[in-house]
Structure formats: structure tokens, C-alpha cells
Backbone bond lengths (Angstrom), bond angles and torsions (degrees), N, CA, C in turn:
res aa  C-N    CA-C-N  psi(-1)  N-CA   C-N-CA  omega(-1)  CA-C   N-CA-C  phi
1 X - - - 1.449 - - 1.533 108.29 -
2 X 1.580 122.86 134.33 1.202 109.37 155.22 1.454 131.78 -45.12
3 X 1.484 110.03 168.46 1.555 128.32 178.71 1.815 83.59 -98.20
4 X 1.589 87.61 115.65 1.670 117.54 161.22 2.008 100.76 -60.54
5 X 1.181 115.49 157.41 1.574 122.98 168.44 1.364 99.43 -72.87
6 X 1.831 121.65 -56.53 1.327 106.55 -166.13 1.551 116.10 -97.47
7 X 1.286 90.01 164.82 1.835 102.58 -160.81 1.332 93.26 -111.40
8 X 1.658 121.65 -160.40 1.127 129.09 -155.68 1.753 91.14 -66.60
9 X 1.282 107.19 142.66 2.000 99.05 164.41 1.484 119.06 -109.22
10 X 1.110 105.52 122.19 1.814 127.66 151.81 1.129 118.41 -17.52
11 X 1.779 115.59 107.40 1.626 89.74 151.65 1.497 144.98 -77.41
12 X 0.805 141.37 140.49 1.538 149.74 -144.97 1.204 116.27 -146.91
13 X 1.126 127.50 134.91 1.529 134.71 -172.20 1.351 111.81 -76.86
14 X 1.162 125.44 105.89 1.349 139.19 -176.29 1.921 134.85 -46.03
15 X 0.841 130.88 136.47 1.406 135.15 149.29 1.321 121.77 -81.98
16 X 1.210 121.17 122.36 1.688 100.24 172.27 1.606 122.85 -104.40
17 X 1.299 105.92 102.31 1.547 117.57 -170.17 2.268 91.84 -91.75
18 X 1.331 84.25 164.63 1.501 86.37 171.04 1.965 87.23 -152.95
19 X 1.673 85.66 138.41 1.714 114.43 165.32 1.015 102.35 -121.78
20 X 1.810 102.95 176.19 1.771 127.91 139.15 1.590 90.64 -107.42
21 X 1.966 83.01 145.98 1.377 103.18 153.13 1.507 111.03 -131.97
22 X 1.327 108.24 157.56 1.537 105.68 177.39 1.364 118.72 -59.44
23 X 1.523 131.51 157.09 1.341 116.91 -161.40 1.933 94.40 -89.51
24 X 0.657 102.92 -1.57 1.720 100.43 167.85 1.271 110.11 -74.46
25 X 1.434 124.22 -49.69 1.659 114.12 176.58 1.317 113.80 -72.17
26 X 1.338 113.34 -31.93 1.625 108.15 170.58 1.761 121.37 -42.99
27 X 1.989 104.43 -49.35 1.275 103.28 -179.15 1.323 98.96 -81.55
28 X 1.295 150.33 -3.80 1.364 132.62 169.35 1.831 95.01 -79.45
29 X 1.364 141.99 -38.94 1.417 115.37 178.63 1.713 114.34 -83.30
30 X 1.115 115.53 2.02 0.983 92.95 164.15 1.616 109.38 -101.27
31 X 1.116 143.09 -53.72 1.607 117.37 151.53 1.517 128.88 -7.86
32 X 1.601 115.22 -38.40 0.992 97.41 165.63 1.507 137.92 -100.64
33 X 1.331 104.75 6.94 1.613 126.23 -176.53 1.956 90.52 -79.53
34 X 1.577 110.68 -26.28 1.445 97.72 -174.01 1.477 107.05 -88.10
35 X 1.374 114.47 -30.37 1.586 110.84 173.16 1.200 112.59 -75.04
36 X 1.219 126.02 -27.55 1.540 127.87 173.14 1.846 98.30 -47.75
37 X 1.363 95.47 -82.67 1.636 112.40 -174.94 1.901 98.74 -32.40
38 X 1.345 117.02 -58.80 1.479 101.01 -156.08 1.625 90.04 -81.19
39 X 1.415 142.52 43.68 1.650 127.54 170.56 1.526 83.71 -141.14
40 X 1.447 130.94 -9.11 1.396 134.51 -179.88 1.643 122.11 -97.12
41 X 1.623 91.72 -17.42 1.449 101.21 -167.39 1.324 113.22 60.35
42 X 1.015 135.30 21.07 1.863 140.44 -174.39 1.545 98.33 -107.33
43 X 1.123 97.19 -176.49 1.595 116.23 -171.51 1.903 102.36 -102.08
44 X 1.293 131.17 104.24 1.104 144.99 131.74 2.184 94.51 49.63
45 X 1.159 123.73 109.65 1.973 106.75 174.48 1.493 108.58 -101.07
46 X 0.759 130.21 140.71 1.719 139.24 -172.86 1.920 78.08 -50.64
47 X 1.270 86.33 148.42 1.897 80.43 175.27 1.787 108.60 -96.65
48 X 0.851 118.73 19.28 1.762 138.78 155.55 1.993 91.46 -63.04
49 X 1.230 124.05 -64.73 1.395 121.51 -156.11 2.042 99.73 -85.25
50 X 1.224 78.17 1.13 2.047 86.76 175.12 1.684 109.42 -75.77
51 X 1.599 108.47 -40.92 1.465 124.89 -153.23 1.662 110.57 -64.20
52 X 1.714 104.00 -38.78 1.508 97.51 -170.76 1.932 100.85 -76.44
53 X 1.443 111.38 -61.68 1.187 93.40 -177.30 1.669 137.84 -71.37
54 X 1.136 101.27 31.13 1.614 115.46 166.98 1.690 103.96 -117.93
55 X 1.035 106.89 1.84 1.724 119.08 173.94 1.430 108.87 -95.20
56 X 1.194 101.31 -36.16 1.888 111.15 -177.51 1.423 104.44 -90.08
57 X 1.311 119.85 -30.76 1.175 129.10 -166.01 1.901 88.64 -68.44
58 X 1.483 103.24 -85.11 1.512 105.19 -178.47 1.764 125.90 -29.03
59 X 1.678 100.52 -35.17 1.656 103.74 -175.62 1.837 108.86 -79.52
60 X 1.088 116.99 -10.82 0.952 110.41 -157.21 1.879 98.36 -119.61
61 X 1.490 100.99 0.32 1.733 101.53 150.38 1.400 96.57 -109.27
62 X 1.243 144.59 32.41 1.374 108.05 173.52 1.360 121.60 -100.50
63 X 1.504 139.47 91.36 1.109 119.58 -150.87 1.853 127.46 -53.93
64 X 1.453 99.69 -20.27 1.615 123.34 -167.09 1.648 85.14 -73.63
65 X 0.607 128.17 -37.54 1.668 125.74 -159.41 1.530 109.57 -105.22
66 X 1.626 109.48 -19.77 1.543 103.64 161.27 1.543 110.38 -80.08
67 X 1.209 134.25 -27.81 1.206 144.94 -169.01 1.731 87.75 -78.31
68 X 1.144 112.09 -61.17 1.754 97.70 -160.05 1.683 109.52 -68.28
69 X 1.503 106.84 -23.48 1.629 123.90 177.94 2.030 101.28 -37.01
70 X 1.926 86.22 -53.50 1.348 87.09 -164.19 1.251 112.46 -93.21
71 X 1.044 132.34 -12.92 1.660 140.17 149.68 1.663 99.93 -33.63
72 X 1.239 110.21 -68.59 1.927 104.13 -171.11 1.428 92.49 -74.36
73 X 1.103 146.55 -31.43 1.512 128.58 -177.32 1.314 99.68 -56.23
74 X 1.374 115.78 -89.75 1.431 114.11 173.86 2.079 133.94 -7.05
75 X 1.468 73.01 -55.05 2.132 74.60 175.85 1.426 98.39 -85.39
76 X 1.407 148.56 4.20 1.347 105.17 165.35 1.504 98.59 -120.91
77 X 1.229 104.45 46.82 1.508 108.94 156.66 1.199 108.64 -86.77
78 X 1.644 126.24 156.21 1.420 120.29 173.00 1.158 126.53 -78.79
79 X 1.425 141.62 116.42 1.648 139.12 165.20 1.565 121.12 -29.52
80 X 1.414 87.38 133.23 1.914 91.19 -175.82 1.352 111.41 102.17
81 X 1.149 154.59 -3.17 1.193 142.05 -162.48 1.425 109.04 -114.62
């Protein structure tokens, strides 16, 4: 079997956002909540608790978006220091 991106997940204190997703990505997270579980040895995650860390996961390879991350970090730093 391939190596899944995400690894064991964190609990973390939640936001509660609400979407739609198409019911095609739905059955693709839950397929992967079961390959997760059988490369995790864990029990199966509602694929609701799949969504954030495949969100962090993706932002945090994206190089375009680490570059622009620090582009706005940078300007609202204060001048002079």
C-alpha cells in the first residue's frame, strides 16, 4: 500500500465551519478515513475530522502560498525596527 500524506492526527480545538462537498469527494474521504485507519492502526475517522488536516497538510506544501504567506507577513510588520 502506499504511504498516505497524513500521519497520526492531533487533537485540536475546533472551529466549526460548515460546507458542501460533492458526493464524489465525500466517497473519496471516506475511502480514505479507511486507508488512513488500516496504515494508522486506529479505528476508521468520520471523514469530517479528515478535512482540516488535509487543508493544513496541502497549505503547508504549497510553495506559492508559503511565499505569499510571507509577503503579507512581512508588510504588516511595522517600519523602522
Amino acid at each position: 500500500m502506499a504511504k498516505l500524506r497524513l500521519g497520526v492526527l492531533e487533537n485540536d480545538k475546533p472551529v466549526r465551519l460548515t460546507i458542501e462537498l460533492p458526493a464524489s469527494v465525500h466517497r473519496d474521504l471516506v475511502a480514505y478515513a479507511r486507508a488512513h485507519a488500516s496504515e494508522t492502526g486506529q479505528q476508521p475517522l468520520e471523514p469530517v475530522k479528515l478535512i482540516a488536516p488535509m487543508l493544513a497538510r496541502f497549505m503547508a506544501t504549497d510553495r506559492g502560498f508559503a511565499r505569499a504567506r510571507r509577503q503579507i507577513m512581512d508588510s504588516d510588520k511595522p517600519s523602522g525596527l
